[in-house]
C-alpha positions in Angstrom: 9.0 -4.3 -0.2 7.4 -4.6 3.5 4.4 -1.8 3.9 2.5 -1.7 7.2 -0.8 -1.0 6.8 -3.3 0.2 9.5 -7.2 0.9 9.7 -9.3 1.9 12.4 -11.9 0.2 10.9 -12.4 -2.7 8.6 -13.9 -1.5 5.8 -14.0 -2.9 2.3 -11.4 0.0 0.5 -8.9 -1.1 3.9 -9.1 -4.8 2.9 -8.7 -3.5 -0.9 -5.7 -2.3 -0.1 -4.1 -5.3 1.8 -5.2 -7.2 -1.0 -3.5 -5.0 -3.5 -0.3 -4.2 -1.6 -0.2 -8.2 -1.6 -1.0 -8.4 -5.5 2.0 -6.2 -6.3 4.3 -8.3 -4.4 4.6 -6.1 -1.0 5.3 -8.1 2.2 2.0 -6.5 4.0 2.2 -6.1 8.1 -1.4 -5.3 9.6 -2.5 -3.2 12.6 -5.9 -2.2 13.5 -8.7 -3.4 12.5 -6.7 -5.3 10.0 -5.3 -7.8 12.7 -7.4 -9.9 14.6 -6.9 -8.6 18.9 -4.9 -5.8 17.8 -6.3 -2.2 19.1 -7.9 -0.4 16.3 -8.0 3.0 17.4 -6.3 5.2 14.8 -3.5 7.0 16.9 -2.7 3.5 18.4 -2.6 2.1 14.9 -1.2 4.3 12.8 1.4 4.9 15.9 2.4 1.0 15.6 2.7 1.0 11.5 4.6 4.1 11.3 7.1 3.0 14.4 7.6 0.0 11.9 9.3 2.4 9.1 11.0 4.1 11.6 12.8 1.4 13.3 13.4 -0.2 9.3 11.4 -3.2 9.8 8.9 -1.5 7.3 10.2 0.1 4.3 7.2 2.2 4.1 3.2 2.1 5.4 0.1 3.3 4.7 -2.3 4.3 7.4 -5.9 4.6 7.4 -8.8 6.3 9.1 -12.0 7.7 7.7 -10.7 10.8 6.5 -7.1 9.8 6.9 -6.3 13.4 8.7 -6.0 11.5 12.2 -3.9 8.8 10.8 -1.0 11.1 9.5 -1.2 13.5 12.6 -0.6 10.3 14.8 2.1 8.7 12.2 3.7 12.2 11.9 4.5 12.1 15.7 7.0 9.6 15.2 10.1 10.8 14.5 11.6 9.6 11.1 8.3 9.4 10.0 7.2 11.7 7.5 2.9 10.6 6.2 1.5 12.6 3.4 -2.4 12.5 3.4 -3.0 11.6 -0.7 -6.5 12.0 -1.9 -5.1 11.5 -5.6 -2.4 10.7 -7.5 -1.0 13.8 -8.7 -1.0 14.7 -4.5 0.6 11.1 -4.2 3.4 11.7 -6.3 4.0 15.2 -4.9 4.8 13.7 -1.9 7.0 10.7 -2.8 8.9 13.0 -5.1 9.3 16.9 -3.2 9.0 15.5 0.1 10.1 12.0 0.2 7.4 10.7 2.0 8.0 6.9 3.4 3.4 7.0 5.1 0.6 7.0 2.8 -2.5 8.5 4.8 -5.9 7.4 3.0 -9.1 8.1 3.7 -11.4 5.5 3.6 -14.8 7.7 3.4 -13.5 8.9 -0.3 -11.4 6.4 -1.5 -12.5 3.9 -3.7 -11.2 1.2 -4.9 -10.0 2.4 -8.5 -9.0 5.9 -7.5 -6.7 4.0 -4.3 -4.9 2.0 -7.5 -4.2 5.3 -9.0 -3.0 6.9 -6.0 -0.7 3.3 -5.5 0.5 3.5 -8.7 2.0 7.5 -8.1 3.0 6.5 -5.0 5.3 3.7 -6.2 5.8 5.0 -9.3 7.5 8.4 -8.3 11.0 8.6 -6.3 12.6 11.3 -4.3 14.1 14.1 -5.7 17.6 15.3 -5.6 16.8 18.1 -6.3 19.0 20.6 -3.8 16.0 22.6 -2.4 14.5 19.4 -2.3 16.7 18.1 0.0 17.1 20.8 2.2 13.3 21.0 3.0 13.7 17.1 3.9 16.6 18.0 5.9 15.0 20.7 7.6 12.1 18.4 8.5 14.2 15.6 10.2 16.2 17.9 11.9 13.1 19.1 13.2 12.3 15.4 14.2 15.4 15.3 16.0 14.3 18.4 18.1 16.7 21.0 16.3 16.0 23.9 15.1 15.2 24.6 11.2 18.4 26.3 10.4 21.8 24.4 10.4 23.7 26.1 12.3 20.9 25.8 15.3 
């Protein structure tokens, strides 16, 4: 699979991460801090990584600041995009499965490096629901991304 990853900062648990994504077979595409000349501010980062799922030229991406609230606010702006901050795995999976989240938002200041494999393994572990309610929440959400209102018939 092909993940962006961003950081703001180049911190060991955001190098952990590359290195992991890459260990598990994911194509990894860098932003931030992450690739040399590139602009590491977190809304310019996370911005480029989550425009990467959205266009499809990333299946998915994770997106990193230091507490990782920054990074999903600034991927969350991006239409299509839909970033779940995940400070564990049982929050991870929560959001692969009921809301079919395609951006992982860590925080570097908490994360370490064995609870970001747990939170890895949820997140690639779990799949979407089909659930109906399920659905319609994720419905209601990209119809909100398309600048509709939350009912159908709006």
């Amino acid at each position: 699979m092909r993940i962006s990853v961003s950081s703001d900062m180049d911190e060991p648990v955001a190098r952990f991460l590359v290195k992991e994504l890459r260990d598990r077979g994911h194509d990894v595409l860098p932003h931030g801090a992450l690739r040399p000349g590139d602009d590491p501010q977190w809304a310019v980062c996370s911005e480029a990584a989550a425009r990467e799922v959205a266009s499809g030229v990333a299946e998915q991406a994770v997106v990193c600041c230091w507490t990782g609230t920054g990074a999903s606010i600034a991927a969350n702006k991006v239409p299509g995009v839909r970033a779940a901050l995940c400070t564990d795995a049982y929050t991870a999976d929560g959001a692969r499965r009921w809301n079919d989240a395609n951006v992982l938002a860590i925080g570097l200041r908490l994360t370490s490096e064995p609870l970001l494999k747990e939170i890895l393994d949820a997140w690639f572990a779990a799949e979407a629901s089909q659930d109906a309610d399920d659905r319609e929440n994720v419905a209601r959400v990209e119809r909100l991304d398309a600048g509709r209102g939350t009912t159908p018939a709006e």
